[in-house]
N, C-alpha and C positions, 0 to 999 in steps of 0.2 A: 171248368175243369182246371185253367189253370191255377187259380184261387183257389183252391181242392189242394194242388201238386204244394203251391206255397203256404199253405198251412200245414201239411203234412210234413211238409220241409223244419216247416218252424217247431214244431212240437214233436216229443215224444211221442205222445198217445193221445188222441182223438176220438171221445167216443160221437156216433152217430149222433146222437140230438146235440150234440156241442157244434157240430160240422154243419148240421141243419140251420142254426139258429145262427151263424155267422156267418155262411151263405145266404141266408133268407129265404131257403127253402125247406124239404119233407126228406125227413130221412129216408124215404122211395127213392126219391133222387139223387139222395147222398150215394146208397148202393149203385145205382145204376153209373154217376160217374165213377166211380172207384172202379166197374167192372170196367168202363171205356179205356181208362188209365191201363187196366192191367193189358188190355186188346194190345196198347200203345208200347206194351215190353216196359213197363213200368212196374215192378212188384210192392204191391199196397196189398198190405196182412192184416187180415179181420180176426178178431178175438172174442169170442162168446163169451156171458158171463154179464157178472156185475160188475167187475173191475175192467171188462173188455174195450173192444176199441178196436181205431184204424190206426195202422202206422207203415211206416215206409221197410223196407227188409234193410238191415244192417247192411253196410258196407257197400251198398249198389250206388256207382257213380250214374246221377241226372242227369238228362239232357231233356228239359233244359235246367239251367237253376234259376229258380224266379227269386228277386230281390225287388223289393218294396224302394220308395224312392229315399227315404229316411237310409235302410239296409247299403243301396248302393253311394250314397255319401260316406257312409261308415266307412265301407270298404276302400274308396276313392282317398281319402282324407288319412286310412291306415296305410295304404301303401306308398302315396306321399313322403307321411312322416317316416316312413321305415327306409324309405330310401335316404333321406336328411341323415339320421342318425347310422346309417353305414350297415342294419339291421339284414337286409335282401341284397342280391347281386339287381344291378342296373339292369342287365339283360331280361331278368323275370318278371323286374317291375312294370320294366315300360310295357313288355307282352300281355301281361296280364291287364295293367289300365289302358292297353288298349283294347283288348279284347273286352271290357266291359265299355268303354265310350262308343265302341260299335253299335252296340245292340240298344242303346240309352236313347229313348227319345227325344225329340228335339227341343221340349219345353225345362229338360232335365239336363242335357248333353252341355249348352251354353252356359248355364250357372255355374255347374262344377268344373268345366272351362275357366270359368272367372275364377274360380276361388284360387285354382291352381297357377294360375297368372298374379293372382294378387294374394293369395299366402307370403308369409312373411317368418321370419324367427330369428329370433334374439342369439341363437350361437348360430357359427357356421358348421358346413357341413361335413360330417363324416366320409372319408375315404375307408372302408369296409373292408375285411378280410372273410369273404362269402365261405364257408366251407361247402362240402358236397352234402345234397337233402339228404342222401341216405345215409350218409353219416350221420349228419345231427339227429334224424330220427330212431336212428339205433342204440345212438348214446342215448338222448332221452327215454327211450322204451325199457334200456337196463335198468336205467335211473330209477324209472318207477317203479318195477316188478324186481327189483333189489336183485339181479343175474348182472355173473362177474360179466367181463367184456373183453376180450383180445382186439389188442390195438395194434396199428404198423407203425409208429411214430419217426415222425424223421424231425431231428433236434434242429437247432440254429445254424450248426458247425454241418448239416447236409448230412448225418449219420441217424439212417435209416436203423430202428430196435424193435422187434417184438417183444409183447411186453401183455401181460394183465391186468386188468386193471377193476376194482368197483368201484362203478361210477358215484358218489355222494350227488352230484346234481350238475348240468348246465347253468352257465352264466354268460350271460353278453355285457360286453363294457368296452364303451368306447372304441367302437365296429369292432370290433372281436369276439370272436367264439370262446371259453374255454372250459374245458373237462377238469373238475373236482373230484381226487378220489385218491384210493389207498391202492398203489404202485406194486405190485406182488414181487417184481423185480427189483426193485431200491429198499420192498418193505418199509414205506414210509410215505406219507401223503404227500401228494404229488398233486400241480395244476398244469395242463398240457391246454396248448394251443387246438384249437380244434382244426382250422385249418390245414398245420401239419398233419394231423393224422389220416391217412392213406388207406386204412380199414378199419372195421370195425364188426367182431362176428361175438355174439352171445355165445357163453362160453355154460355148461350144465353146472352150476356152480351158483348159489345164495350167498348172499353177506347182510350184515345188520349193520347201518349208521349208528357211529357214536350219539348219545344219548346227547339231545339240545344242540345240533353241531350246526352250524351257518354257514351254509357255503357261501354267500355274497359277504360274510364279516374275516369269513379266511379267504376269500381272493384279493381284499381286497387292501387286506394285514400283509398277503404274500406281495405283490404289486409292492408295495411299500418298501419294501424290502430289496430290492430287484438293485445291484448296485450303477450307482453313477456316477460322474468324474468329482463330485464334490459331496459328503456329505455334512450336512447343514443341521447343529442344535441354537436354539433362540429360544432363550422365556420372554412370554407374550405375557403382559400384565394384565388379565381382564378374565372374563368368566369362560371355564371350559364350554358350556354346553352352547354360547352365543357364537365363541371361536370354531368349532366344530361344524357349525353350521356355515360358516365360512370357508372353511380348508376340506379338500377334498380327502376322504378315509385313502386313497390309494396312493398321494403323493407324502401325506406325512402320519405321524404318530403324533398323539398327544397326550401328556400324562400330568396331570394337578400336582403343583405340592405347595410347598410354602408362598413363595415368592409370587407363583402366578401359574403356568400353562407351559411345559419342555414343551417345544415342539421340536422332532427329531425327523427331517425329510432328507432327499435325494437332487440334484441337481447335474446338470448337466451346465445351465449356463445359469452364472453366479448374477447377469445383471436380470434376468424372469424373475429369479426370489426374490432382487428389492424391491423391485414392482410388486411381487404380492404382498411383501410386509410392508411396503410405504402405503398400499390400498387397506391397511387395518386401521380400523380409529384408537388401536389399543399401543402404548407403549412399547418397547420390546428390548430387551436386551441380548446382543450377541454376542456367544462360547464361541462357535469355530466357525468357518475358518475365517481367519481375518481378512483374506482378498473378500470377505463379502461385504466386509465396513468400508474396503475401497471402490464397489460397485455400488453402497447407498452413498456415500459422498458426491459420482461420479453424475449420479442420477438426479441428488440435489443441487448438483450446481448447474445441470440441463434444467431445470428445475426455475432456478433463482434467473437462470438467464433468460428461461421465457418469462418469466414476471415482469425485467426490467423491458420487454423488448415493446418499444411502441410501435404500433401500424405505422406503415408507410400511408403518404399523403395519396389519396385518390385523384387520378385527373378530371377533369371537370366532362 
C-alpha cells in the first residue's frame, strides 16, 4: 500500500494494469488497495474509460509523504544548497531536514549525514534576506496568471507606500528576493525588494508583459546601475564574450568598440576593482577615476614586495 501511496504520489495518472505490473501483482489488488487507501482518509480517484486511471485528488496534503532514497537525497542536498546560497530562512531549513532525518532509516540517515559533514563549495556562504511564503507566493501566482497586485512597500528611508503593481516575474540573486514590474504609482518599471514588502493582495485587474522582456537581464542592468562612492570606466583589451564571462552582468556594463571592451561599473572601495582587473589576463586601460591607478600601484607594490620576500629560516 505504501508503494501504491508512492507511485501515485509520483505520477499524474496511473492506469490499473500499469500499477499491477509495477507492484507485481493483479489489477483485483490494485482496486482493493486503493479502496484500503481511501478507508485510510486518503482520496484516490478512479476514472473509467480508455484514457482512465488512478490518481490522488488535487490539492490533499499526505500523511505520509513517501520518498524513494534517491528522492530523499534530492531533497536533503536541495535544502543544503538553498541554505549556502541565502535561498530559505535557516529556521525552515534546519526543521524541515530535520524533520526528514527523523523518519530516514538507519542505512540512509548516516550517508547523508556524511555528505552534509563533508560537502564542500567553492564560494562562501550567503546571509539571505528570507521574505514572508505568502508573500512570495502571491507575487509569483500574479506573475503567472498576469493579475495586477497591491503591494505595502516600505523603501530604504523606512517610508511605508501603497502602491500597484504587475508583476513581470520573481527573481533571486545573491540571497535576495526581488519583484519585477510596472509601478501604477511611478508609472514606470520598477524592481522592489521583496522582503520589504509587507503585503501583497491580487488586485481584479490583467496586464500583458512587454513583448521578449527578461526579467533577470533588467535586474540585473538595474543592479548595475544602483549608484556608488566611485564610478569606474576601463577598456579591457580582449574579446567581449570571454570578458563577459568573467565580470558579473550586475556589477558592470560592457559595450565593444574599437579599441577593445568599455567597461563601465560601480565601486564602493577603489582597492576590490584592482584586484578584479589585476585577475584579468587582458590589458586594460584606465578613464576614471585616477585614485584607481593609485590603488593598482598600491596593490603592485604589495605585490613586488611579496615577490622579493624570502621565507624565514625554519628551526631545526
Amino acid at each position: 500500500m505504501l508503494t501504491l501511496l508512492e507511485l501515485l504520489q509520483s505520477h499524474a495518472t496511473l492506469t490499473g494494469a500499469e500499477l499491477a505490473e509495477r507492484l507485481g501483482t493483479d489489477v483485483r489488488t490494485v482496486r482493493r488497495y486503493t479502496a484500503h487507501l481511501r478507508d485510510l482518509g486518503i482520496p484516490v480517484e478512479a476514472e473509467r474509460g480508455r484514457y482512465g486511471g488512478y490518481r490522488l485528488a488535487r490539492g490533499y496534503r499526505m500523511p505520509p509523504l513517501v520518498l524513494t532514497n534517491d528522492e530523499a537525497l534530492a531533497v536533503v542536498l536541495g535544502l543544503v544548497a538553498a541554505e549556502r546560497v541565502g535561498m530559505g530562512t535557516t529556521v525552515a531549513t534546519a526543521g524541515a531536514l530535520a524533520k526528514i532525518e527523523r523518519v530516514l532509516p538507519q542505512a540512509l540517515r548516516e550517508p547523508l549525514a556524511a555528505i552534509r559533514e563533508s560537502l564542500a563549495f567553492t564560494a562562501n556562504a550567503v546571509i539571505g534576506q528570507a521574505p514572508g511564503t505568502g508573500i512570495l507566493l502571491a507575487l509569483a501566482q500574479a506573475a503567472s496568471s498576469r493579475t495586477t497586485v497591491g503591494i505595502s512597500y516600505e523603501s530604504w528611508h523606512r517610508q511605508s507606500t501603497e502602491r500597484d503593481v504587475d508583476p513581470y516575474g520573481v527573481v533571486f540573486h545573491s540571497g535576495r528576493w526581488y519583484l519585477v514590474g510596472h509601478d501604477h504609482l511611478r508609472d514606470t518599471l520598477r524592481t522592489f525588494r521583496v522582503d520589504r514588502i509587507d503585503s501583497a493582495t491580487p488586485q481584479a485587474r490583467d496586464f500583458t508583459v512587454p513583448e521578449n522582456f527578461d526579467v533577470v537581464a533588467h535586474l540585473t542592468a538595474a543592479l548595475a546601475q544602483v549608484p556608488y562612492r566611485w564610478q569606474v570606466e576601463v577598456t579591457i583589451h580582449g574579446p567581449i564574450d570571454e570578458i563577459a564571462r568573467r565580470l558579473p552582468r550586475s556589477m558592470a556594463t560592457l559595450t565593444a568598440d574599437s579599441t577593445g571592451v568599455l567597461m563601465r561599473a560601480r565601486a564602493e572601495r577603489l582597492d576590490g576593482m584592482a584586484h578584479l582587473l589585476a585577475s584579468l589576463p587582458w590589458p586594460f586601460t584606465i578613464h576614471h577615476p585616477t585614485e584607481l591607478r593609485h590603488a593598482l600601484k598600491a596593490l603592485a607594490d604589495q605585490l613586488a614586495a611579496a615577490a622579493e620576500r624570502e621565507p624565514a629560516e625554519r628551526s631545526p
